[in-house]
Structures are given as C-alpha cells and as structure tokens.
C-alpha positions in Angstrom: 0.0 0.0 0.0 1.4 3.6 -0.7 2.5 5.9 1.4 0.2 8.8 1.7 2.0 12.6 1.1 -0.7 15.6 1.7 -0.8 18.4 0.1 -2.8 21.5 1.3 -2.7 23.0 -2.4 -4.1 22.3 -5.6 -1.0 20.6 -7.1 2.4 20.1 -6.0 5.3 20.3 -8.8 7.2 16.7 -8.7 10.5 17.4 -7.8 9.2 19.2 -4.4 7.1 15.3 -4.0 9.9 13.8 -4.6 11.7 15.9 -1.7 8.3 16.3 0.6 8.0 12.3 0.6 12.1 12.0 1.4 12.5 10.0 -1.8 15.4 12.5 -2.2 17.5 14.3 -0.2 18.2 17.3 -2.8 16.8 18.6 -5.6 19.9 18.0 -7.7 19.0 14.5 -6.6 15.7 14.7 -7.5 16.4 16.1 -11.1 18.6 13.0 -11.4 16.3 10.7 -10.9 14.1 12.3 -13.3 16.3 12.2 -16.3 17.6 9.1 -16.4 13.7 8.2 -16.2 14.0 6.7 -12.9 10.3 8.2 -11.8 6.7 6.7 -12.9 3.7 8.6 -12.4 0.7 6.7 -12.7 3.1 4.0 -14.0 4.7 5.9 -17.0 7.8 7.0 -17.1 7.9 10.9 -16.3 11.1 13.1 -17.6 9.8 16.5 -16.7 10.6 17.7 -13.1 7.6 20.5 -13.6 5.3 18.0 -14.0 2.0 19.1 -11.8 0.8 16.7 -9.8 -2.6 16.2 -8.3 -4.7 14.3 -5.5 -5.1 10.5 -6.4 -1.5 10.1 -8.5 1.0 8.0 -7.8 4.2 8.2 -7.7 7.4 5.9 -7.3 10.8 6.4 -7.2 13.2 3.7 -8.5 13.1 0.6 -6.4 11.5 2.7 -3.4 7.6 2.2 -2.4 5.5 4.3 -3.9 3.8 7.6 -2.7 0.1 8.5 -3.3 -0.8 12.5 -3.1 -3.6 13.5 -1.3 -5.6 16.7 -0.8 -6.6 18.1 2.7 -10.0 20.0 3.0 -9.8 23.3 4.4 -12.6 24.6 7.3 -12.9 28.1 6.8 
C-alpha cells in the first residue's frame, strides 16, 4: 500500500514530492532521478521535473515504495 503525502494545495510540482516524501535528499538529486527516467507517475515514465501533480497520482521512485498524493479539505 502507498504511502500517503498531503498536500494543502491544488498541485504540487514533482520534484518538491519527490523531496516532501524523502524520496530524495536534494533537488539535484531529484532532477537526477528524473532524467535518467527513474520516476513513474501513474506507471509511465515521467522526464519533466515541472510536471504538476494532483490528489489521487501516484508516484514511485526507482526501487523505493510508492507515494500516493492526497488533498486536505480546508474549514474556513
């Protein structure tokens, strides 16, 4: 089962995921991992570290488990 990583936004870009979720320690690392196609979203292969992601996607990292985003509902 994924680990679930909140957001409070509307999307989070995925090299900040990648650091949020401690998948990476840097974002040098994280932009790495992303060109050399290490990173699936949703199970395809994702090259652009810009990439928007939203609640419900998955994400995973190599040979690391996988994360699934998640929104957080705001009381106002």
């Amino acid at each position: 089962m994924p680990e679930l990583i909140v957001i409070d936004t509307d999307y989070i870009k995925l090299d900040s995921l990648l650091k949020l979720a401690n998948l990476v320690m840097s974002g040098g690392e994280a932009k790495l991992l992303i060109q050399e196609g290490q990173i699936k979203v949703n199970g395809q292969v994702e090259t652009r570290r810009g990439r928007k992601l939203y609640p419900g996607d998955l994400v995973q990292a190599a040979d690391r488990p996988p994360v699934r985003i998640t929104g957080q509902k705001q009381d106002h």
